[in-house]
C-alpha positions in Angstrom: 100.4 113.1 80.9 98.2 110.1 80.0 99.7 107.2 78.9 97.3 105.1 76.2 98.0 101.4 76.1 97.6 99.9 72.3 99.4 97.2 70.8 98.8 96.7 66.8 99.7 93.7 65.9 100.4 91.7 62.7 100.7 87.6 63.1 102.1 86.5 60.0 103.0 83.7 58.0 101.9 80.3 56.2 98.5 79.0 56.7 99.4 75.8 59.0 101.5 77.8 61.2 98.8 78.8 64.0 99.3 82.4 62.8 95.3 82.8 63.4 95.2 81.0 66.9 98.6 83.1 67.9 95.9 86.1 67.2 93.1 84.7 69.0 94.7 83.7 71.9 96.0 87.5 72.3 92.7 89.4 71.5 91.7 86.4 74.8 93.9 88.1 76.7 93.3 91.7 75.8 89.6 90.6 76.6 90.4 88.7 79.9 92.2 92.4 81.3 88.7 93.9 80.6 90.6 96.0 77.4 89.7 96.8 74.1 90.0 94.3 71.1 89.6 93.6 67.5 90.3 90.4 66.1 90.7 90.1 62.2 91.7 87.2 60.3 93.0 86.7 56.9 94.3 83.8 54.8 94.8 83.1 51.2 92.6 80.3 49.2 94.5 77.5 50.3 94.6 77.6 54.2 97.6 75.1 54.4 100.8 76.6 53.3 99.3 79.6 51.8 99.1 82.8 53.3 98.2 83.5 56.8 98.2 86.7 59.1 95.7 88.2 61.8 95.7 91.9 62.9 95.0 92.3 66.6 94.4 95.5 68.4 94.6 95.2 72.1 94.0 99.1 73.6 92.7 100.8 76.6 90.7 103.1 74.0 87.7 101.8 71.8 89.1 100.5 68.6 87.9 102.4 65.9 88.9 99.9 63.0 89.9 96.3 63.0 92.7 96.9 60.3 96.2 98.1 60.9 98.6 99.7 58.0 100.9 100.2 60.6 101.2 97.7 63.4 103.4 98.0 66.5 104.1 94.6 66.6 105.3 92.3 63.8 105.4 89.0 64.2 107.0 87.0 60.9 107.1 83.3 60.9 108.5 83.4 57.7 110.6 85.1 54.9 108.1 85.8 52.5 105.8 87.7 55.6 109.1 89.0 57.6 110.2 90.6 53.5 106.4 92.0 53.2 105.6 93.7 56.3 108.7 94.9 58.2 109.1 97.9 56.7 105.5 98.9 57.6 106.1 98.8 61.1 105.6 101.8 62.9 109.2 103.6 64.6 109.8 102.3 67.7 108.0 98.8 67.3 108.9 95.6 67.6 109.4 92.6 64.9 109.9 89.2 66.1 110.7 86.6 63.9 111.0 82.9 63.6 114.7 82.4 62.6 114.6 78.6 62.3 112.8 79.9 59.0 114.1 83.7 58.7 117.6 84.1 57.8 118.2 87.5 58.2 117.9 90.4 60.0 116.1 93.8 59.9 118.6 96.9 58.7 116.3 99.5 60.7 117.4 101.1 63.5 114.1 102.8 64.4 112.2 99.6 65.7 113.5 96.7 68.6 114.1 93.5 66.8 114.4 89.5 68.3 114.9 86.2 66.6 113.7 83.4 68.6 114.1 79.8 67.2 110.7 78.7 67.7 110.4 76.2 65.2 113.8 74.2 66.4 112.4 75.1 69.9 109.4 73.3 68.8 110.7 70.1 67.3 113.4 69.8 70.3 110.5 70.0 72.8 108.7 67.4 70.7 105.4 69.9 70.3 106.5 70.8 66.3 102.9 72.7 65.7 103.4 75.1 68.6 106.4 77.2 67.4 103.5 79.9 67.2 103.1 79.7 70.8 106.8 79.8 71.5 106.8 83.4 69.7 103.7 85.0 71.1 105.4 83.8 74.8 108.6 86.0 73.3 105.6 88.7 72.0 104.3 88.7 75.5 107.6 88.9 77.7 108.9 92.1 75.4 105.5 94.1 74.9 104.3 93.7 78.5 101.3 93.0 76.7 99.6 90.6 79.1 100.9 88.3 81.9 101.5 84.7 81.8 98.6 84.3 84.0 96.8 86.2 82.0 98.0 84.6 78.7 96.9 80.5 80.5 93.0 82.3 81.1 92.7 83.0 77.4 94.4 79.7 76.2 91.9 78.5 78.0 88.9 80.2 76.4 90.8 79.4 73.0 91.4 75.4 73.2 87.9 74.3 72.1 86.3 72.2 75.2 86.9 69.0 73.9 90.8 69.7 73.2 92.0 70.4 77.1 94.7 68.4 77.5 96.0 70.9 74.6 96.2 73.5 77.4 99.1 73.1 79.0 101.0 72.1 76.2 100.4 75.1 74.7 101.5 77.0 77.9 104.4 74.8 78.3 105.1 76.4 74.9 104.5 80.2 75.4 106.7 79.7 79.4 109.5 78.2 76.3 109.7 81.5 74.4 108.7 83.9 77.4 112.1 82.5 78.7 113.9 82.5 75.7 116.8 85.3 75.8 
C-alpha cells in the first residue's frame, strides 16, 4: 500500500498575528523537501486586527486546488477562528490553538487536539510578535511535517534579505513550541 503524504492546513486568526508568514514559512518548507505546495492567503479589509488565515497544502501529489474545505490541520490563534473552523476539520486531524487567547477546548473526539501558550510563551521570551512561530514549531513537531532543519532553510527564504538578524529569532521561537509538551 502507498502511503500519500498531504497536509491541509488552515492558519488562522487576526491580521497582526503572522497568520500569513506562519503559512509562508510552511509552503518554504514543503518547497525546500522538493514537495508539492500551494500557498493562499486571505485577510479581511483591515489587515491589523481583522481577519487573517492562509491555506497551505504541502503533498507528495500535484495539488490540484489551492483551497481547502476541509483541512487536516487547524491552527486557531484565536476564539473567533478556533469557533469558525474546528468543526470543519477533517476526522483524524489535528487543531492547535493558542490558549493564551483560546479558552476552551474542542468536544470532538474524532481529531488530536493541543493548546500551547504561545502568546505568554512569547511575551516571557521577550519576542511578543512571534507567538505564530511558537505554534507552527508545535505544528511541526506533531505532523512530522518538516524538520527543524528543514523548517531554519525556509525561514530563511522567508525573512526578506535585509531582516537577517530576524532569523534566528524566529527559530529560537519555533525550537520554543517544537519543545513545548
Amino acid at each position: 500500500m502507498v502511503t500519500i503524504m498531504l497536509h491541509e492546513i488552515l492558519f488562522a486568526g487576526f491580521g497582526g498575528q503572522g497568520i500569513l508568514f506562519s503559512g509562508k514559512v510552511a509552503a518554504y518548507a514543503g518547497l525546500v523537501d522538493n514537495l508539492e505546495v500551494s500557498w493562499l492567503p486571505s485577510y479581511g479589509p483591515e489587515m491589523r486586527g481583522g481577519t487573517a488565515n492562509c491555506h497551505v497544502i504541502i503533498s507528495d501529489k500535484p495539488v490540484g486546488s489551492p483551497v481547502i474545505t476541509t483541512p487536516t490541520n487547524l491552527v486557531a490563534m484565536n476564539l473567533p477562528s478556533f469557533d469558525k473552523f474546528e468543526k470543519t476539520v477533517a476526522p483524524g486531524g489535528i487543531i492547535i490553538i493558542d490558549s493564551s487567547l483560546i479558552h476552551k477546548t474542542s468536544d470532538r473526539s474524532d481529531i488530536s487536539f493541543y493548546s500551547i501558550p504561545a502568546t505568554q510563551m512569547a511575551n516571557d521570551m521577550d519576542i511578543p510578535r512571534l507567538a505564530n512561530m511558537i505554534i507552527l514549531g508545535k505544528l511541526i513537531k506533531v505532523t512530522g511535517m518538516a524538520t527543524l532543519d528543514t523548517i531554519r532553510k525556509a525561514v530563511e527564504k522567508s525573512v526578506p534579505p535585509t531582516k537577517t538578524e530576524l532569523i534566528d529569532t524566529n527559530m529560537k521561537a519555533i525550537e520554543a513550541g517544537y519543545h513545548y509538551l
